[in-house]
ZADREN-696105 format. One record per atom (N, C-alpha, C, O): residue in one letter; x, y, z. Coordinates in steps of 0.02 Angstrom, whole numbers, plus 50000, padded with zeros to 5 digits. Layout:
BEGIN
AXYZ ...
REM end
This chain:
BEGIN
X494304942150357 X494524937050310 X494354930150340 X494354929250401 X494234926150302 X493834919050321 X494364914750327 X494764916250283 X494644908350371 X494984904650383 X495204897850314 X495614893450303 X494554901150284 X494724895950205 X495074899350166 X495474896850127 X494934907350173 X495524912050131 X496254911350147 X496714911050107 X496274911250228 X496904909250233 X497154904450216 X497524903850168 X496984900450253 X497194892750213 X497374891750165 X497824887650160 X497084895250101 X497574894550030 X497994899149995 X498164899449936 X498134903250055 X498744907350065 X499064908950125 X499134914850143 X499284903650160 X499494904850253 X500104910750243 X500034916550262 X500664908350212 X501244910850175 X501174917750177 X501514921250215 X500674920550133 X500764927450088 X500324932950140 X499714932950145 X500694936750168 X500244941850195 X499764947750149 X499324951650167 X500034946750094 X499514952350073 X498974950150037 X498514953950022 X499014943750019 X498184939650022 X497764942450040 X497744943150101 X497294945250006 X496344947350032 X496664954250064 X496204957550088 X497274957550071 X497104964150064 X497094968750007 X497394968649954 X496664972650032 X496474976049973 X497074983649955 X497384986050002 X497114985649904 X497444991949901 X497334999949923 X497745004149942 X496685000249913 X496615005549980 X496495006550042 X496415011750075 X496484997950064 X496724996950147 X497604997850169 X497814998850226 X497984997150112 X498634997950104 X498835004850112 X499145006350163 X498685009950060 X498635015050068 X498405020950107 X498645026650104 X497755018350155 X497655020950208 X498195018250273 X498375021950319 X498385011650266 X498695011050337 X499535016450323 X499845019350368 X499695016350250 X500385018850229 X500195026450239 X500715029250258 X499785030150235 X499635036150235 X499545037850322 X499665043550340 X499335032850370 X499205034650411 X499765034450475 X499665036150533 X500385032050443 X500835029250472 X501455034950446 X501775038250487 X501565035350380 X501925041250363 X501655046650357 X502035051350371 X501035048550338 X500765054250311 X500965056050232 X501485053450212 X500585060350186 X500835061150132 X501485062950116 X501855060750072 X501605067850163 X502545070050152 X502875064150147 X503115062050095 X502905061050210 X503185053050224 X503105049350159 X503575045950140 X502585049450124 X502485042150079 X502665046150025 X502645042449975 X502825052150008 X502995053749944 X503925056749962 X504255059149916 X504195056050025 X504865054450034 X505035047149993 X505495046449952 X504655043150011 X504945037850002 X504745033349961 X505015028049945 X504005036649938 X504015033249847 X503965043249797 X503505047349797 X504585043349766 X504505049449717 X503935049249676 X504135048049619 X503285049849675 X502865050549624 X502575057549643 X502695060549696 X502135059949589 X501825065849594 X501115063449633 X500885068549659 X500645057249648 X500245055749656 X500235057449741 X499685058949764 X500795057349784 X500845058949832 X501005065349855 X500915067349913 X501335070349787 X501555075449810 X501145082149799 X501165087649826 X500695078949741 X500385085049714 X499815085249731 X499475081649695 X499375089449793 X498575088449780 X498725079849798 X499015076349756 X498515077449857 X498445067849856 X498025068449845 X497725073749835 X497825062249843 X497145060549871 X496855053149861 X496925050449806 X496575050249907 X496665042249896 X496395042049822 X496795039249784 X495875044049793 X495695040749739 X496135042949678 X496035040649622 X496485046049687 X497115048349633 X497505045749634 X497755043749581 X497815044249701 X498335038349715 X497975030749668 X498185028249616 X497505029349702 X497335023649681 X497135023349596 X497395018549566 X496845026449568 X496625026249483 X497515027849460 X497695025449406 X497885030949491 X498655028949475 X499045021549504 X499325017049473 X498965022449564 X499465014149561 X499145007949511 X499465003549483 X498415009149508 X498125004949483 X498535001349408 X498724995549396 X498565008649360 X498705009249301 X499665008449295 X499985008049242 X499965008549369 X500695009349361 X501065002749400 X501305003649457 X501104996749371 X501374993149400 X502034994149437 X501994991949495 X502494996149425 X503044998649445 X502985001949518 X503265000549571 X502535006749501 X502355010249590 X501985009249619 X501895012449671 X501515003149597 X500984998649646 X501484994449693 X501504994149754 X501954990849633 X502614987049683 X502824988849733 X502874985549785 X503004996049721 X503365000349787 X502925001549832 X503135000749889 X502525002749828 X502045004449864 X501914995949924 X501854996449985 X501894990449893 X501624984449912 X502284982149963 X502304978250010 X502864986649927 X503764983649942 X503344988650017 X503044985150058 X503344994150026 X503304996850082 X502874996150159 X502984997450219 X502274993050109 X501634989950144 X502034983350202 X501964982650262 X502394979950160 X502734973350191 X503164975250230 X503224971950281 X503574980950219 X504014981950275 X503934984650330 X504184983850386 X503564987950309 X502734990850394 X502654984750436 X502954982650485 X502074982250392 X501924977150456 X502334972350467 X502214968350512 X503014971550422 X503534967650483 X503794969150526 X504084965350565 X503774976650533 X504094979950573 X503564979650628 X503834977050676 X502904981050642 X502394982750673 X502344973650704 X501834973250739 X502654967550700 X502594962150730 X503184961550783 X503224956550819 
REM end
């Protein structure tokens, strides 16, 4: 990420990341069991798989949120 990207978002950590950099670090940190403990969707439980996950959060605002709610509480935890 370029220092001008930051700059017009110092504030917001999830600026310029992308969603299946999210989902790989959340997958790699809980594993699928883990991330479908703690978001209930079938996208985690049934058959994953990143691009299923993703053509779903995409289309599901609601569990993109959770998903983004979880992302943030990672890497605050990980500072």
């Amino acid at each position: 990420m370029s220092t001008e990207k930051q700059q017009e978002q110092p504030n917001n950590p999830m600026h310029g990341v992308k969603l299946v950099t999210i989902l790989e670090e959340l997958i790699a940190h809980h594993g699928w069991d883990g991330l479908a403990e703690k978001i209930n969707v079938n996208c985690f439980k049934s058959d994953p798989s990143i691009k299923s996950s993703l053509t779903f959060l995409r289309r599901t605002p609601w569990a993109r949120d959770k998903v983004e709610h979880l992302y943030l509480r990672l890497i605050r935890k990980k500072k």
